[in-house]
C-alpha positions as CSV (number, residue, x, y, z in Angstrom):
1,X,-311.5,-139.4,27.2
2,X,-311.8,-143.0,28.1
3,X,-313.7,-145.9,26.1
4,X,-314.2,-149.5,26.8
5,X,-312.0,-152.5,25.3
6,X,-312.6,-156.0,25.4
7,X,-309.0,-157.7,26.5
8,X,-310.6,-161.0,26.7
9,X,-313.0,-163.9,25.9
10,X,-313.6,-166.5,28.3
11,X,-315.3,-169.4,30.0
12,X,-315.6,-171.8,33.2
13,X,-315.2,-174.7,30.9
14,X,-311.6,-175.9,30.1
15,X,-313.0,-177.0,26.5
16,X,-313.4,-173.1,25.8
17,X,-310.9,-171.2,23.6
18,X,-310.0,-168.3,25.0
19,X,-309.3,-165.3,22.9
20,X,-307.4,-162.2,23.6
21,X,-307.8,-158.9,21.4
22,X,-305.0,-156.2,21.8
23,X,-305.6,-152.6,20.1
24,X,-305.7,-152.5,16.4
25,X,-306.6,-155.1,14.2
26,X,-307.6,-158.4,16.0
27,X,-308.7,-160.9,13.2
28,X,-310.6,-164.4,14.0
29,X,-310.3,-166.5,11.2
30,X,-312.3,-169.6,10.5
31,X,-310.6,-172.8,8.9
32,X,-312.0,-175.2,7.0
33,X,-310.7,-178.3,6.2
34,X,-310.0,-179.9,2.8
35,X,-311.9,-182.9,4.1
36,X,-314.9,-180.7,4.5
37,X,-317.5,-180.6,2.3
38,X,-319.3,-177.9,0.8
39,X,-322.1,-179.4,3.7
40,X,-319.6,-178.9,6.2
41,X,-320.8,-175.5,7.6
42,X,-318.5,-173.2,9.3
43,X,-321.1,-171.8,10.6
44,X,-321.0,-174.3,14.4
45,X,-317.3,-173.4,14.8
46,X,-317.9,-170.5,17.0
47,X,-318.1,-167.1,14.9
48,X,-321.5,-165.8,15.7
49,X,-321.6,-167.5,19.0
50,X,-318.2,-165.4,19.9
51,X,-320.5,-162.2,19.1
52,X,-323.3,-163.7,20.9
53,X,-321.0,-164.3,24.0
54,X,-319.6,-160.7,24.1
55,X,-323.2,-159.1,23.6
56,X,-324.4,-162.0,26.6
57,X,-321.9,-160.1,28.9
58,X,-322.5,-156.8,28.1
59,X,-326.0,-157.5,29.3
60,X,-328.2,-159.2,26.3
61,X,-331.1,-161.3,26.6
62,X,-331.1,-165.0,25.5
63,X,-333.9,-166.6,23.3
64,X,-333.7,-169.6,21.6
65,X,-332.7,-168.2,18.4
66,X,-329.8,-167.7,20.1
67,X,-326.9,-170.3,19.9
68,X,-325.9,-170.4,23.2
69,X,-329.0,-171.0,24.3
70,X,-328.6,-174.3,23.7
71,X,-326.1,-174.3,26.5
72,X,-328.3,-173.7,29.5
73,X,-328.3,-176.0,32.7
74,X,-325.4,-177.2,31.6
75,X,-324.0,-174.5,34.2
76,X,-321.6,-172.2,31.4
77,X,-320.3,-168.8,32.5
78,X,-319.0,-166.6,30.2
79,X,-316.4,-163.9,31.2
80,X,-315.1,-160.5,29.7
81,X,-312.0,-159.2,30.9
82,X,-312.3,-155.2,30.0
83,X,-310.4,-151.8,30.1
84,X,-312.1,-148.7,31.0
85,X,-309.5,-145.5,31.1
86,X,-306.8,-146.7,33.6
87,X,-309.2,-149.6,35.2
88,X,-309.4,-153.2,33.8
89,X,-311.8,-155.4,35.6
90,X,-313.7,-158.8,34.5
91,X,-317.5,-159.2,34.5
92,X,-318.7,-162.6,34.5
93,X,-322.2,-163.9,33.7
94,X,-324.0,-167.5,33.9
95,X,-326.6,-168.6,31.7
96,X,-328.4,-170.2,34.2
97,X,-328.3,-167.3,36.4
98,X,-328.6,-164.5,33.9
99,X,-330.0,-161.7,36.1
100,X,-327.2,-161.2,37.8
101,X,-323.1,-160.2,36.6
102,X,-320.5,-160.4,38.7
103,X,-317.5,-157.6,38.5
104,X,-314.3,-158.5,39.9
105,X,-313.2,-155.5,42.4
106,X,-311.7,-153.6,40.6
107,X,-314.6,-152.6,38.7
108,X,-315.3,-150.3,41.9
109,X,-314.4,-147.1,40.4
110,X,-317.1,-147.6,37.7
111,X,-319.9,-144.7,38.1
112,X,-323.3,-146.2,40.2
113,X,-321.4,-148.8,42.1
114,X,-321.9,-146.9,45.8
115,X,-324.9,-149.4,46.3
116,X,-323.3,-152.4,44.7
117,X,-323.2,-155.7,46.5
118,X,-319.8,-156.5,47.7
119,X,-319.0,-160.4,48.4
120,X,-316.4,-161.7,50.6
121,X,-313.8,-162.5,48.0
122,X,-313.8,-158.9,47.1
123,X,-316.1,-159.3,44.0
124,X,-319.8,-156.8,42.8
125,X,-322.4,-158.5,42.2
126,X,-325.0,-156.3,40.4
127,X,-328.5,-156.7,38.3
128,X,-328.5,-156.9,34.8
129,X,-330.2,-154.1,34.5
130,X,-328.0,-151.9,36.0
131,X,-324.7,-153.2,34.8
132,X,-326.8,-151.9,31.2
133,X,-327.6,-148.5,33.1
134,X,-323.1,-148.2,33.8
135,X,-322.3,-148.9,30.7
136,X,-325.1,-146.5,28.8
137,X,-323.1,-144.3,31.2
138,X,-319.4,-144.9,30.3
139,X,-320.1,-145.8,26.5
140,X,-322.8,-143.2,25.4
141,X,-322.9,-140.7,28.4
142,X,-326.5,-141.6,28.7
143,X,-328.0,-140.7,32.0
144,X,-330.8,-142.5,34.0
145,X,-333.0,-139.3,33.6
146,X,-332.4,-139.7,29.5
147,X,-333.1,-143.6,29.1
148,X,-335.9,-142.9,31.6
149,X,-337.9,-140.7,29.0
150,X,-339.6,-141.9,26.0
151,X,-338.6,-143.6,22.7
152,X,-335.3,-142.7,24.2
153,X,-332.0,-144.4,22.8
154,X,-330.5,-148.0,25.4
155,X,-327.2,-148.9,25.5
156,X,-328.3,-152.4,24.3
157,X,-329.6,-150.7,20.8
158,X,-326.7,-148.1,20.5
159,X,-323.9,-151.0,21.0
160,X,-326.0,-153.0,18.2
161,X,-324.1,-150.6,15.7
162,X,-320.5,-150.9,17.2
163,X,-321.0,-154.9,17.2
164,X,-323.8,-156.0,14.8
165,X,-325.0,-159.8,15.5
166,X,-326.6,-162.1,13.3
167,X,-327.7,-162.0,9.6
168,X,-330.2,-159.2,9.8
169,X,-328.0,-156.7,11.3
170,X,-326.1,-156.6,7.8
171,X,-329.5,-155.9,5.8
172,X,-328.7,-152.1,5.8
173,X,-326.5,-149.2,7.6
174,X,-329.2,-148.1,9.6
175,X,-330.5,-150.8,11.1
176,X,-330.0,-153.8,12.9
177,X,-332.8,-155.9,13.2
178,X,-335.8,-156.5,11.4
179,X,-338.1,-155.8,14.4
180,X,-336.3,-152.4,14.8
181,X,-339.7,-150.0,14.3
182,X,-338.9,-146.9,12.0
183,X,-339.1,-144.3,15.2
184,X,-336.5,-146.5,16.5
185,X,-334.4,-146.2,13.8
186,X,-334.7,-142.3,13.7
187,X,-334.1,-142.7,17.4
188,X,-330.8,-144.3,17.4
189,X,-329.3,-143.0,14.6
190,X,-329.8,-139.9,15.3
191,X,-328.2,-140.4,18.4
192,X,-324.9,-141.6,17.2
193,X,-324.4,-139.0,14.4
194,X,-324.9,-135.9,16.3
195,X,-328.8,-135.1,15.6
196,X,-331.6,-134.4,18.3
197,X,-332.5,-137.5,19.2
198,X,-335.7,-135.9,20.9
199,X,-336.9,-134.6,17.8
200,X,-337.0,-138.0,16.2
201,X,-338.7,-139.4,19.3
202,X,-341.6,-136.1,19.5
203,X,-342.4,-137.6,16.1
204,X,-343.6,-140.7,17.3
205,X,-345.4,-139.3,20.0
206,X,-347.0,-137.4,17.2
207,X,-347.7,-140.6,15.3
208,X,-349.2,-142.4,18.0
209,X,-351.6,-139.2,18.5
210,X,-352.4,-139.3,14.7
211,X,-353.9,-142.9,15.1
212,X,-355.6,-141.8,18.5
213,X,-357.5,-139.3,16.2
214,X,-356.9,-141.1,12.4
215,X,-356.2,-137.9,10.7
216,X,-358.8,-138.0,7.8
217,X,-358.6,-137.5,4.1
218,X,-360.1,-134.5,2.7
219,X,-363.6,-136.3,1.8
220,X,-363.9,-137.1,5.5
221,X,-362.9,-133.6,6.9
222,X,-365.6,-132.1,4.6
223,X,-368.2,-135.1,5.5
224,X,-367.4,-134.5,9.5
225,X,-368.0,-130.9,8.6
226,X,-371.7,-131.5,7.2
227,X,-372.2,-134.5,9.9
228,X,-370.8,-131.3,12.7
229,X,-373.3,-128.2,10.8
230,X,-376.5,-130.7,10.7
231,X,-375.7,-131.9,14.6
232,X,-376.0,-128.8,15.5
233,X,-379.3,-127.5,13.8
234,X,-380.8,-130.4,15.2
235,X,-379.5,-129.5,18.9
236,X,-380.6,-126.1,18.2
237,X,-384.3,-127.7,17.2
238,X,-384.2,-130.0,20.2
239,X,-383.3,-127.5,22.5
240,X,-386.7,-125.9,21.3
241,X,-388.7,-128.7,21.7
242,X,-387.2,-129.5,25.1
243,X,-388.2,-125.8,26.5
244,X,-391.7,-126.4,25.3
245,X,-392.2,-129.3,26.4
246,X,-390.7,-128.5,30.1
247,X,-393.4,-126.0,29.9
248,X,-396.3,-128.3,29.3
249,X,-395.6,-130.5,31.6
250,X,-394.5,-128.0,34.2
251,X,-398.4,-126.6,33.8
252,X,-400.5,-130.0,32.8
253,X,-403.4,-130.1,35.3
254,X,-404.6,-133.6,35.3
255,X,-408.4,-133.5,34.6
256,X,-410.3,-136.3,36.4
257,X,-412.4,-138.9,34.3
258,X,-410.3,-137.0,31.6
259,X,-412.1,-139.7,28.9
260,X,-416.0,-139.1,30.0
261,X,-415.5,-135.4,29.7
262,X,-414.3,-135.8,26.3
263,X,-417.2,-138.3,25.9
264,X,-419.3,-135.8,27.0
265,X,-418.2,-133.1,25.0
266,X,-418.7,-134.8,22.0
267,X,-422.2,-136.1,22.7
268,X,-423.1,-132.3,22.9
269,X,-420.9,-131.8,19.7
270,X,-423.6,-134.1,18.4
271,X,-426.7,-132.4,19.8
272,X,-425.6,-129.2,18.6
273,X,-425.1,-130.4,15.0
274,X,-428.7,-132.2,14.7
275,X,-430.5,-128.8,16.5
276,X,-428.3,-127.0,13.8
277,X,-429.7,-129.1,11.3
278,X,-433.2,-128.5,12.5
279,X,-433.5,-125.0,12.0
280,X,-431.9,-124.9,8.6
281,X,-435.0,-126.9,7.8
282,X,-437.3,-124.6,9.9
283,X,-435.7,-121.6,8.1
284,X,-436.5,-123.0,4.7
285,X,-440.5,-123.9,5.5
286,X,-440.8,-120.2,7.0
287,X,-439.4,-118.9,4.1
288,X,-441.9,-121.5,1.9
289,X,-444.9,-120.3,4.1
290,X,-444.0,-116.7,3.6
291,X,-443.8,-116.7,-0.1
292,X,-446.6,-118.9,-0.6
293,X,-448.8,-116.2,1.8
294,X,-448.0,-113.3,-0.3
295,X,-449.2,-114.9,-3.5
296,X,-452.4,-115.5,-2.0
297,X,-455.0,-112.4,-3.1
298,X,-459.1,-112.0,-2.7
299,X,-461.6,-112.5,-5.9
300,X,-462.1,-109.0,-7.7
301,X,-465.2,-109.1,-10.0
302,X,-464.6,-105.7,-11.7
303,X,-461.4,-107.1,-13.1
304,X,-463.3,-109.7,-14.8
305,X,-465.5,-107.4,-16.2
306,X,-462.9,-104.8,-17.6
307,X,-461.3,-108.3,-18.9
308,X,-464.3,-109.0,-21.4
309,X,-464.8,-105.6,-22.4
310,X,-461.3,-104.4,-23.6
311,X,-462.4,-107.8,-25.5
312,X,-465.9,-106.5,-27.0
313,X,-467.8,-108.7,-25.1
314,X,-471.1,-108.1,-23.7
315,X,-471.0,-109.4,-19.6
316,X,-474.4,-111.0,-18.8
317,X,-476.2,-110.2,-15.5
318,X,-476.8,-113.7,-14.4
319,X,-473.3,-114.9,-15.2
320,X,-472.1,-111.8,-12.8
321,X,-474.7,-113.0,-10.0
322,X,-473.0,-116.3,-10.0
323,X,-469.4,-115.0,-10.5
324,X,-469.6,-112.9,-7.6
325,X,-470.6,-116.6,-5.7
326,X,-467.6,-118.1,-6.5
327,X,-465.1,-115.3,-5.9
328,X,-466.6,-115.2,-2.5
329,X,-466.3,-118.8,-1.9
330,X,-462.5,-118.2,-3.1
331,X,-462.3,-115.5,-0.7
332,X,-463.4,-117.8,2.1
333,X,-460.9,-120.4,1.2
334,X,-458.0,-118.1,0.6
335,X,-458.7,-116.4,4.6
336,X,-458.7,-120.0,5.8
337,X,-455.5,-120.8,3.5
338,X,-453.2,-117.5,5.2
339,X,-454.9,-118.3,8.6
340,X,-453.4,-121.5,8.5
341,X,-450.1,-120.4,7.1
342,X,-449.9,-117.2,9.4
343,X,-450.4,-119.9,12.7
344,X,-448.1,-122.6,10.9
345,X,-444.9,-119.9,10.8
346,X,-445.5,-118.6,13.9
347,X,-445.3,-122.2,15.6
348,X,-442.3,-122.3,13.5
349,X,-440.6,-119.2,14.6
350,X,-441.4,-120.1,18.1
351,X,-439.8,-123.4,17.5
352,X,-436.3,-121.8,15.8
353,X,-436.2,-119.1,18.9
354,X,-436.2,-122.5,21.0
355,X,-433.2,-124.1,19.3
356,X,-431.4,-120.5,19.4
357,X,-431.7,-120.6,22.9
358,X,-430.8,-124.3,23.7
359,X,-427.5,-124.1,21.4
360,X,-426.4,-121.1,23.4
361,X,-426.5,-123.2,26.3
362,X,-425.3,-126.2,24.7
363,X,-422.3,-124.3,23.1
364,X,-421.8,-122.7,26.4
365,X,-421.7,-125.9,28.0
366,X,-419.3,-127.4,25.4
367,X,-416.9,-124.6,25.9
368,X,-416.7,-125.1,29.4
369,X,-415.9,-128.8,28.8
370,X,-413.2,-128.2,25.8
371,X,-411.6,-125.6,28.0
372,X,-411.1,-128.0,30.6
373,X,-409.4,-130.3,27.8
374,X,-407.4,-128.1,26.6
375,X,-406.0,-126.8,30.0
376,X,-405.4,-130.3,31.3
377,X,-405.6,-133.8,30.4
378,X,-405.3,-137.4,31.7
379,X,-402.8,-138.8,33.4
380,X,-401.8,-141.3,30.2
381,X,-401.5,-137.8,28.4
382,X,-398.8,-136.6,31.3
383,X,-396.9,-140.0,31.0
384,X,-396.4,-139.5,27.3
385,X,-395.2,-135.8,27.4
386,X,-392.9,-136.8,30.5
387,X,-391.6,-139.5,28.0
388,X,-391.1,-137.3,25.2
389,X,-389.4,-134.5,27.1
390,X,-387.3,-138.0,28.6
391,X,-386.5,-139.0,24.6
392,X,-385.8,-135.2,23.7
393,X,-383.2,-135.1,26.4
394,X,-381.9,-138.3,25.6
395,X,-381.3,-137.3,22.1
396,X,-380.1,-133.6,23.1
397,X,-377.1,-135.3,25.4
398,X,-376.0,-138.2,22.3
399,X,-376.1,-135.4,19.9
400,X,-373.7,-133.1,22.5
401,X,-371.5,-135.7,23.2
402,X,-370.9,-136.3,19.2
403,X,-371.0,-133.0,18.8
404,X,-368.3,-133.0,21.2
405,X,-366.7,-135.4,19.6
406,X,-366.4,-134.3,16.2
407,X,-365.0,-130.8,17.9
408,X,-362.3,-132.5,19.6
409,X,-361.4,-134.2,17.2
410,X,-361.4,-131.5,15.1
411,X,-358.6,-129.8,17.8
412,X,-356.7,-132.4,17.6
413,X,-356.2,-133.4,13.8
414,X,-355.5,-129.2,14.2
415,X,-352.9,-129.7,16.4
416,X,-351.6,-132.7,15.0
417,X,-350.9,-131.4,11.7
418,X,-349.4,-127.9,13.2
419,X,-347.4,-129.7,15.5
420,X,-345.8,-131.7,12.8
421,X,-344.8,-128.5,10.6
422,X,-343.9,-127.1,13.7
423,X,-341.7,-130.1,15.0
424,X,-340.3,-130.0,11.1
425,X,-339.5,-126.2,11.5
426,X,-337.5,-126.7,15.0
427,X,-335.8,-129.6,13.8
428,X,-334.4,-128.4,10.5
429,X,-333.2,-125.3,12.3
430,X,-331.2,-127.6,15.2
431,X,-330.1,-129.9,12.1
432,X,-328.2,-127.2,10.6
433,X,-326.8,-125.8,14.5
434,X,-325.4,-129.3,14.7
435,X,-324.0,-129.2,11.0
436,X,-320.5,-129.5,12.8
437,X,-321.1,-133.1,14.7
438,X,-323.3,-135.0,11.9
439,X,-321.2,-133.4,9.3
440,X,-317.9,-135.4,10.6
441,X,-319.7,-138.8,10.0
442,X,-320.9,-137.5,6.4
443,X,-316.9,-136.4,6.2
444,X,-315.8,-139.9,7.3
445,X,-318.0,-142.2,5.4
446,X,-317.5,-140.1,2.5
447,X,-313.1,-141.0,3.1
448,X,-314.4,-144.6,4.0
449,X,-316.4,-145.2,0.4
450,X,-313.4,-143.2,-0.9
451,X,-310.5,-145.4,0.0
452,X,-312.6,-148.6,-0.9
453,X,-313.8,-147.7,-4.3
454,X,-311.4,-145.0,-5.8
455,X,-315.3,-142.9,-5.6
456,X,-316.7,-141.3,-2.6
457,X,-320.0,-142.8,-1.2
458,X,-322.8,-140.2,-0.3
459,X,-325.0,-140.6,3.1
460,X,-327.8,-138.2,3.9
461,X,-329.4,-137.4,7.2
462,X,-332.3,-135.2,6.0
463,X,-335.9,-134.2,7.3
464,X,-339.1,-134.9,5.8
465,X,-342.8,-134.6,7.2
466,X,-342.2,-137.7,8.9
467,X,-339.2,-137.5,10.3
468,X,-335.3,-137.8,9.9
469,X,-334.2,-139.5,6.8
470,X,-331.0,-141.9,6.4
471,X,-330.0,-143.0,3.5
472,X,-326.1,-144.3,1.3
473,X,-326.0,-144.0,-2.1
474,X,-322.5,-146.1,-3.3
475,X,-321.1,-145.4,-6.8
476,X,-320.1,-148.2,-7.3
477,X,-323.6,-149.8,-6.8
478,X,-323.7,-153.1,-8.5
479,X,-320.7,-154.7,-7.4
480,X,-320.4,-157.6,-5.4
481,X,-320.5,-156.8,-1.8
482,X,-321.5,-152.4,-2.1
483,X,-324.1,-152.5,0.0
484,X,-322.3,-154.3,2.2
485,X,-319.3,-152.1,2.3
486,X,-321.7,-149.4,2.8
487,X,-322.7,-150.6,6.1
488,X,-318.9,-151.1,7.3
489,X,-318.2,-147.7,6.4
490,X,-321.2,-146.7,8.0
491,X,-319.8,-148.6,11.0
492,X,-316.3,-147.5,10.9
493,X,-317.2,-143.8,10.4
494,X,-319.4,-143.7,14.0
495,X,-316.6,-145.4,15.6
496,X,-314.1,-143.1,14.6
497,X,-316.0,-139.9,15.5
498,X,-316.9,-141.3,18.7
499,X,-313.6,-142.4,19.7
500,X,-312.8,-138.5,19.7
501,X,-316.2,-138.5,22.5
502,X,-315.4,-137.4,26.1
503,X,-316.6,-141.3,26.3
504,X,-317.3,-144.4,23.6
505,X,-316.8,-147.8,22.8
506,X,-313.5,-148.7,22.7
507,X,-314.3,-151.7,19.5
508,X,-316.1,-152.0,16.2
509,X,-316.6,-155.7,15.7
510,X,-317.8,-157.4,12.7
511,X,-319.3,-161.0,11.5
512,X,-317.9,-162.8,8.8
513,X,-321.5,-161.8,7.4
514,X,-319.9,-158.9,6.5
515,X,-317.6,-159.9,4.0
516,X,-319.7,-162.8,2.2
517,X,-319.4,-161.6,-1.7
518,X,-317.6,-158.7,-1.3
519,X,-315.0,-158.6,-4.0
520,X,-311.3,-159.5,-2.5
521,X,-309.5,-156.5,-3.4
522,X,-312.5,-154.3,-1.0
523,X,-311.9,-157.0,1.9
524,X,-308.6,-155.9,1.9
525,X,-308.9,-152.2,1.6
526,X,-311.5,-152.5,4.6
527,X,-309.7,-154.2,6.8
528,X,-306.0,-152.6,6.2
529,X,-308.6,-149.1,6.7
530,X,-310.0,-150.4,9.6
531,X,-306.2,-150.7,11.1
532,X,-305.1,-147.8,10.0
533,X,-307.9,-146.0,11.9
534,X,-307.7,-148.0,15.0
535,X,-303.7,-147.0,15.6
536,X,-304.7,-143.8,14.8
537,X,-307.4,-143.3,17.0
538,X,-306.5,-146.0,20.0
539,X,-309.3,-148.4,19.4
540,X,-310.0,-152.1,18.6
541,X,-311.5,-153.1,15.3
542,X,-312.9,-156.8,15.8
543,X,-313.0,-159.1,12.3
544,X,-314.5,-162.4,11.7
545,X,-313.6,-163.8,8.7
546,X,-314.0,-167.1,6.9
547,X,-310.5,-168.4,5.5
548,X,-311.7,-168.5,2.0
549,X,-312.8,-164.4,1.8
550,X,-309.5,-163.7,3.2
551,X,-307.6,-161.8,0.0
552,X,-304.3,-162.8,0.9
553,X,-302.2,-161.5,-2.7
554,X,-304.3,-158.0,-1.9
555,X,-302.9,-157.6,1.9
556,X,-299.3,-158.9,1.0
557,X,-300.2,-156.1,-1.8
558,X,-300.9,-153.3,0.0
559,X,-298.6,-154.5,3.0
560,X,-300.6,-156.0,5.3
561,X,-299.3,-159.1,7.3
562,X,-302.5,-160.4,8.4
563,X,-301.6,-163.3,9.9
564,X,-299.2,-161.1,13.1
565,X,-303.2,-159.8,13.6
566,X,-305.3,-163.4,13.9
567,X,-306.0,-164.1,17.6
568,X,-307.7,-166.9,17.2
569,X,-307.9,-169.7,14.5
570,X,-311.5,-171.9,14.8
571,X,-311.8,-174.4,12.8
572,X,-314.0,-177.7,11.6
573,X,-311.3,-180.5,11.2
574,X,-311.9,-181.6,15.1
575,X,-314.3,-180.8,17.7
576,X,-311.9,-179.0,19.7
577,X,-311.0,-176.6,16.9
578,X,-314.5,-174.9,17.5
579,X,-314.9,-172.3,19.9
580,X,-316.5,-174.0,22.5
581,X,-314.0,-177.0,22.3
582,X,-317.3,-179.0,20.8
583,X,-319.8,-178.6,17.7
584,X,-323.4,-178.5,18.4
585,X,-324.3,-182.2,17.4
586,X,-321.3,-183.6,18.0
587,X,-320.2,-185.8,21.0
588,X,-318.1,-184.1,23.0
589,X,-314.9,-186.4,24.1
């Protein structure tokens, strides 16, 4: 087993404190003067730039939130002596050159260092980036192939827990910044305590699917179903119209002077109807004639007589010599009347048997002409179908590519939501195979909590549909500083267990952030804990401390002689009692 220690703290600049840490308790405790006002911050002595210096050299980035970015061009280098196993070595870092570290030779042994650049003095000069990749390696046992695939766990993130910097790192246990994204969280956490890492991160990858395909409510699955049923019907419809309309234009024949054909054809249309109408009329005279003809009859004379006798009248001879006069001057006029009549519906029939004959032609004509129509047409008739048929298909590919759409979406809300039960189902079953490893952080937060507050803390790593669950629950919630003492024994429970690692960090460091409010009597308990565990387990536990939350009646209680563990005193009487020999906004002597 080996883990990394930080022996020392240095600088190129003789105003620099140095500071050493031995195993075990190392304290760095921060004066202030009775002088100093409650404006006097002890905030520019050096605490939190100490932390920033010792994440600078193990390969952080520098923003100007940072304090020591205020530094640059003004050529600082910051140092690191370090233990690894049986190898100590320094690593050395400039802010105005911070691509680069240099490792003094020593460093050699360290795993990836076959392609290292070797000066002439003997020292490795290497990229950042790769002096992150060793110590992934000899910290976390994390491979290029793992920190290669991803939402996979860095060294820079993992070492955030064993060394947390600046305010929002002491929000809560599991986190330690506020830009950390939840995946990340899972990520990381589950790393340290013994879960499936990969589990947490298939759950992103799941998450960023869900807002590739917005997984809908259950309105808009039943509204994409009835958008999906009446797509179709319509594709089924157009399909239809698209056949029939291939086949139309496939067979139009273009018919020349298309528009004086159908000019023509209704001028005999015309014809026809007036020579129609004309023999309706001749029909009806004919029939007039006809009936008028048979009511025509010759004079009869007897009848006249018969008339007067069945009336007892006496019928004169010279009244019958005249009679029979007029009845044949009646018989005269009715011949003429029928001879008339008989030539008048002959002429008549003649005329209708004429019109027969020239609608037979005419009809024959104009069915010669309407075939023609019918089989063809003109070429502005061809132009339309073609566009038709052009806006059918048109409509027929936009309705299969939404169609497609709505199908494949379909699959993949499917798939989504079955991959989640299924990636719950896998993960709960490799939760409880790895019961042994996360269950020895639950056992050691639960003696932290226990030794602090007389009442063991719970912590939970569970599952839910969205993914691994850490949580503290403190009995003692409500007291000045709980949730804070939650996160150190948080803290100090990964660090123990991963002290017993074939690899590990070496230190668990904390801000004075860490103790602000926390009642006196749980300082105390922490940091005596904190020794204890360290000699038992052969690592370094790192405190920052402000003078004033140092409970000195508790540690002379419980037996601890805290000042044999300060390795450094900062402090705001003089400039030269800050870290950096100087106080930002100060003039340096």
């Amino acid at each position: 087993m080996a883990s990394l220690k930080i022996r020392k703290v240095g600088a190129n600049k003789d105003s620099f404190r140095e500071v050493s840490f031995e195993d075990g308790l190392n304290l760095i405790v921060a004066e202030r003067s009775a002088a100093s006002s409650d404006r006097d911050s002890r905030n520019g002595v050096g605490k939190s730039t100490l932390v920033e210096i010792i994440h600078f050299c193990l390969g952080s980035s520098v923003t100007q939130k940072n304090v020591i970015h205020q530094l640059r061009g003004d050529e600082w280098e910051f140092s690191l002596d370090l233990e690894y196993g049986f190898s100590s070595f320094t690593v050395r870092r400039s802010l105005d050159k911070p691509t680069v570290v240099t490792l003094t030779n020593s460093a050699r042994d360290l795993p990836s260092m076959d392609a290292a650049k070797v000066s002439l003095n003997g020292d490795i000069e290497i990229s950042v980036k790769s002096w992150k990749e060793i110590l992934g390696e000899i910290c976390f046992n994390l491979s290029e192939e793992t920190t290669a695939e991803k939402y996979s766990p860095t060294f820079r993130a993992l070492i955030s827990y064993f060394a947390r910097s600046g305010r929002d790192a002491y929000l809560d246990p599991f986190t330690t910044s506020r830009q950390i994204r939840s995946y990340q969280k899972q990520v990381y956490n589950a790393f340290l305590v013994g879960l499936n890492w990969r589990h947490a991160s298939e759950w992103q990858v799941l998450k960023d699917q869900e807002k590739k395909v917005r997984v809908p409510s259950q309105d808009s699955t039943v509204h994409k179903r009835s958008t999906l049923a009446a797509l179709e019907n319509e594709q089924v419809r157009l399909l239809a119209d698209q056949q029939r309309l291939r086949n139309q234009v496939a067979h139009f024949r273009v018919v020349p002077e298309y528009a004086a054909v159908q000019e023509q054809t209704q001028h005999l249309t015309t014809e026809m109807r007036e020579l129609v109408n004309e023999s309706s009329i001749l029909k009806q005279k004919i029939a007039r004639y006809e009936e008028q003809m048979s009511a025509e009859s010759p004079g009869d004379l007897n009848r006249v007589k018969d008339i007067y006798s069945e009336a007892g009248l006496l019928f004169p001879d010279n009244v019958s010599r005249e009679l029979t006069d007029v009845i044949r001057f009646h018989n005269e006029v009715t011949g003429h009347r029928r001879e008339y009549l008989q030539n008048e519906v002959a002429r008549l029939r003649a005329r209708a048997s004429e019109i027969s004959t020239t609608l037979n032609d005419l009809d024959s004509q104009r069915a010669d002409l309407i075939r023609m129509l019918n089989e063809g047409g003109a070429v502005e008739d061809l132009g339309q179908l073609q566009f038709r048929l052009g806006r059918t298909q048109e409509r027929l590919e936009e309705i299969g590519k939404r169609i497609a759409e709505l199908e494949s979406s379909a699959a993949e809300e499917a798939t989504v939501a079955s991959g989640r039960q299924a990636l719950l189902s896998r993960a709960l079953l490799d939760r409880a195979e790895r019961r042994p490893k996360w269950s020895s952080v639950t056992s050691k937060f639960v003696e932290v909590t226990q030794y602090l507050y007389g009442q063991p803390g719970e912590i939970n790593f569970g599952l839910n549909d969205n993914g691994f669950v850490f949580e503290t629950k403190m009995q003692r919630r409500g007291s000045n500083g709980v949730d804070l003492m939650s996160i150190y024994s948080y803290d100090i429970a990964l660090a123990q267990v991963w002290q017993r690692a074939m690899v590990s960090p070496g230190f668990l460091l904390h801000d004075s952030l860490l103790f602000e409010g926390v009642d006196e009597r749980q300082i105390a308990l922490a940091l005596d804990f904190g020794k204890q565990a360290c000699e038992q387990l052969d690592f370094q536990y790192i405190a920052l401390i402000n003078s004033d939350n140092l409970p000195i009646s508790d540690l002379h209680e419980i037996g601890l002689q805290w000042e044999n563990y300060v390795r450094l005193q900062l402090g705001d009487a003089r400039p030269e009692d800050a870290l950096l020999g100087f106080r930002f906004g100060q003039t340096v002597s």
